[in-house]
N, C-alpha and C positions, 0 to 999 in steps of 0.2 A: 838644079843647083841655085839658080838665080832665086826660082820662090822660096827657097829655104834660108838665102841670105835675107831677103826682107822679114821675112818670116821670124828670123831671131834681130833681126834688127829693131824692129817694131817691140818684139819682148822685151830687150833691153831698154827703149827709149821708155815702154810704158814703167817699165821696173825704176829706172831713174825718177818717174815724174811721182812715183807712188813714196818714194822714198821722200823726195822733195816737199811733198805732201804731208808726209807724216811729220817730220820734221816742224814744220809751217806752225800744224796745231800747238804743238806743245812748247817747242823749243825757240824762244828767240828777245830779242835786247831791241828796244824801245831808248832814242835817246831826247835829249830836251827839247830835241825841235821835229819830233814828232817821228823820226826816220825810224824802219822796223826792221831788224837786220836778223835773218834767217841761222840759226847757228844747230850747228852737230853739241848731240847732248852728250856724247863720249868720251869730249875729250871739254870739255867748259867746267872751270874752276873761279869760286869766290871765293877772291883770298882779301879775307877782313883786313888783315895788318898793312896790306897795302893800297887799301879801299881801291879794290880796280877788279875788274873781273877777265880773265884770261879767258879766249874761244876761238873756236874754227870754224870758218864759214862749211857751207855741206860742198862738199865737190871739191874742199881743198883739203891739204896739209897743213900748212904754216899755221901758227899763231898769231892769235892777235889780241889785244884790250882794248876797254873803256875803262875807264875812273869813274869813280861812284859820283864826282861833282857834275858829270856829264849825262848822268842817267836818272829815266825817269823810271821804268821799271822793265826788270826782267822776268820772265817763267823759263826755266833750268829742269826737266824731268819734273816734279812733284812739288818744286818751290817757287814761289813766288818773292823776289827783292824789288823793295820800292824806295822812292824818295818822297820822304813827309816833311813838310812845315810845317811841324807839331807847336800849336798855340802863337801861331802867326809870326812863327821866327823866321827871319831872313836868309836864314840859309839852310837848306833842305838836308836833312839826315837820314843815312840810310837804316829801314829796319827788313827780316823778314816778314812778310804776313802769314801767319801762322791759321787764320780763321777770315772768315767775311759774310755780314748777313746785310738786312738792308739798309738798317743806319746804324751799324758800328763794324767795327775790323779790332783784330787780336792781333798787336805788330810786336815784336820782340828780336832780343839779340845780347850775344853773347859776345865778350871779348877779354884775350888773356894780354896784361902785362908783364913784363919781364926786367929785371934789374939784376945787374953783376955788380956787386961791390967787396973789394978784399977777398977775390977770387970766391966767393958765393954768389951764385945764383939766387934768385927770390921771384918767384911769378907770384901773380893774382888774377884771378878770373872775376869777370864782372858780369854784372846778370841784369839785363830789363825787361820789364815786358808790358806796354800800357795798350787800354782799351780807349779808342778813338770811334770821334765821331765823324759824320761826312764830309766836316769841313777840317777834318786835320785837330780837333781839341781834344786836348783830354781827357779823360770822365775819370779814369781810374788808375794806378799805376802800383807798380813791387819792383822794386830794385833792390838786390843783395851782393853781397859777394862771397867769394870762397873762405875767404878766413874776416873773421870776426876779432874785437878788440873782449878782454873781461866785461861783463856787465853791458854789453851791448845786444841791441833785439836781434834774432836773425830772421828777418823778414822775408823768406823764402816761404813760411810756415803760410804766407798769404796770398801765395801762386793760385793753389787751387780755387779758394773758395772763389777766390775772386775771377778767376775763368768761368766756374759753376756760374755764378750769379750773373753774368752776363752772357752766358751762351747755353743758359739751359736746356735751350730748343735745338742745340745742334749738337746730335748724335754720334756724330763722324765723330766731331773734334773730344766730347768727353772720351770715348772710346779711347785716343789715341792718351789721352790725357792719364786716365785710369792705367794706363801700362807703368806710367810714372809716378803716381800716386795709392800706392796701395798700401794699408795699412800693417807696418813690420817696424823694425826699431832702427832700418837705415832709411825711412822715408826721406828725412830731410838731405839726402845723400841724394837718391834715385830721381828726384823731381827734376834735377841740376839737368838728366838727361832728356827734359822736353824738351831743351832749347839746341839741344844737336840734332833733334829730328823734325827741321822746318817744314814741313810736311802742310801744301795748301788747303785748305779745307773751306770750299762755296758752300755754306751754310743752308740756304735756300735753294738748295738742288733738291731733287727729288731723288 
């Protein structure tokens, strides 16, 4: 009986460290002074509207946050969120990165506003997405939004090309891209859906 206690004792310590493990690789918050904090990817939530990202460390319940002013970057399952001084601004803005080769990254984000007035509701969704370089500048940029004024351009129409022309070499990300871009008469609709599937994509992997 005693070998059979250690026996599943050792299983489950090995079982906890494989878990703590897995966890390690993929899941976990990076804050601005460098600290790496191990987080369960089951129950971790970024929630834009309140720039803060909600999570639980592995081995607990309870919750907990960071604020996006506090962070440098996170990887969440399949996403990556960063903080960029884009064109040497002073104060760092959160985008996801959606792509990364060796000297440029594809960061983008999405955000809906909301307005009640005389009992109506009114949102707006806002759309960016620019192609940077290793020091945080610009090279390229498409920002639109959901609704459009008459006689205004809807600049979403220049999402694709301009991913193509900068990541023609990374197969992953057109792939993912082509789900939202395919040629039908709601294109200018479906693209809108890249930017809910922040999906990382290392360029330079093999």
């Amino acid at each position: 009986m005693k070998y059979s206690f250690l026996t599943n004792k050792s299983f489950y310590l090995l079982l906890l460290l494989f878990s703590v493990s897995t966890y390690s690789q993929t899941n976990f918050i990076v804050d601005k002074k460098g600290n790496k904090t191990i987080i369960r990817d089951d129950n971790a939530e970024i929630i834009l509207i309140d720039k803060r990202i909600s999570y639980t460390l592995v081995g607990k319940t309870w919750e907990k946050y960071i604020k996006f002013e506090d962070l440098d970057y996170a990887r969440i399952g399949n996403t990556t969120l960063k903080a960029f001084k884009l064109n040497n601004k002073k104060k760092p803005e959160i985008y996801y990165v959606f792509a990364e080769k060796k000297d440029k990254k594809l960061i983008g984000l999405s955000w809906t506003v909301t307005s009640t007035a005389y009992n109506i509701t009114l949102s707006r969704t806002f759309y960016q997405m620019h192609v940077i370089d290793n020091d945080d500048n610009i090279i390229e940029s498409v920002g639109f939004t959901s609704k459009i004024k008459d006689g205004e351009v809807d600049d979403r129409v220049k999402l694709a090309p301009m991913i193509r022309n900068h990541f023609s070499d990374c197969p992953k990300l057109l792939e993912i891209l082509n789900q939202y871009d395919s040629p039908s008469e709601n294109n200018l609709i479906s693209i809108t859906g890249f930017f809910y599937n922040p999906i990382f994509t290392k360029c330079d992997e093999n």
